[in-house]
N, C-alpha and C positions, 0 to 999 in steps of 0.2 A: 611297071613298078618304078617309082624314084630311084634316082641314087644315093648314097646317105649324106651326099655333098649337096644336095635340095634340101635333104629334110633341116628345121631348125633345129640348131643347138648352142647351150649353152654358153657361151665367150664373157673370157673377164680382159678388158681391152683397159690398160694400165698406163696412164702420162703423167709423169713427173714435171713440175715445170717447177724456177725459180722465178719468182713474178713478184711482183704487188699486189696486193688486194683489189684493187682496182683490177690488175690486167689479168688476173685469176679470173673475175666475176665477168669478164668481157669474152676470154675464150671460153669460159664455161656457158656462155649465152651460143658463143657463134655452134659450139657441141650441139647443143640441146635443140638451135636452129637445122643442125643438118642433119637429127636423127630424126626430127618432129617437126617439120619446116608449117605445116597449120596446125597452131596449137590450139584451135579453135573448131575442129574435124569431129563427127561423130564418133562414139565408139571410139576402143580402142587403139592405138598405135599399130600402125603394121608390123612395124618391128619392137614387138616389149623392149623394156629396155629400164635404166636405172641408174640416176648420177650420182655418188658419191664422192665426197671434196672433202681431203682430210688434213689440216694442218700439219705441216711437217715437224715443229715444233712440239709436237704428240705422238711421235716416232719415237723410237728406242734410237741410240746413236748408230749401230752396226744397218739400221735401216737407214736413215739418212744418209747414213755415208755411200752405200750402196747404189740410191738413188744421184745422187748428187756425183758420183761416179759415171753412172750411165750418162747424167747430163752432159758430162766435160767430156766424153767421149763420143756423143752424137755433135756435140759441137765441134770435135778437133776434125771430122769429117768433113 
């Protein structure tokens, strides 16, 4: 019998970044290249999966701020 650390489960995997649109649309490529590296493969993805890309400027302010907290804190590391 598996362990439940085999079986799949659901993950919501969360990056904030402060970028350009440009350099958004470019890590959001290099994502999509290392979850689905042949995007040209039969059938479905090994790993399902789903990108969503949400302007922060569409955030309530106590979210942005939040986020843009964590930012200044993974960079003071």
């Amino acid at each position: 019998m598996a362990s439940d650390s085999e079986q799949p489960r659901l993950w919501k995997v969360v990056v904030a970044l402060s970028a350009t649109e440009r350099r958004k649309d470019e890590i959001c490529d290099r994502i999509v290249d290392l979850i689905c590296a042949d995007p040209n493969h039969e059938g479905p993805c090994d790993t399902p999966w789903a990108l969503h890309v949400v302007d922060g400027d569409s955030l309530g302010r106590g979210e942005r701020r939040r986020l843009q907290a964590e930012i200044d804190d993974t960079m003071a590391g």
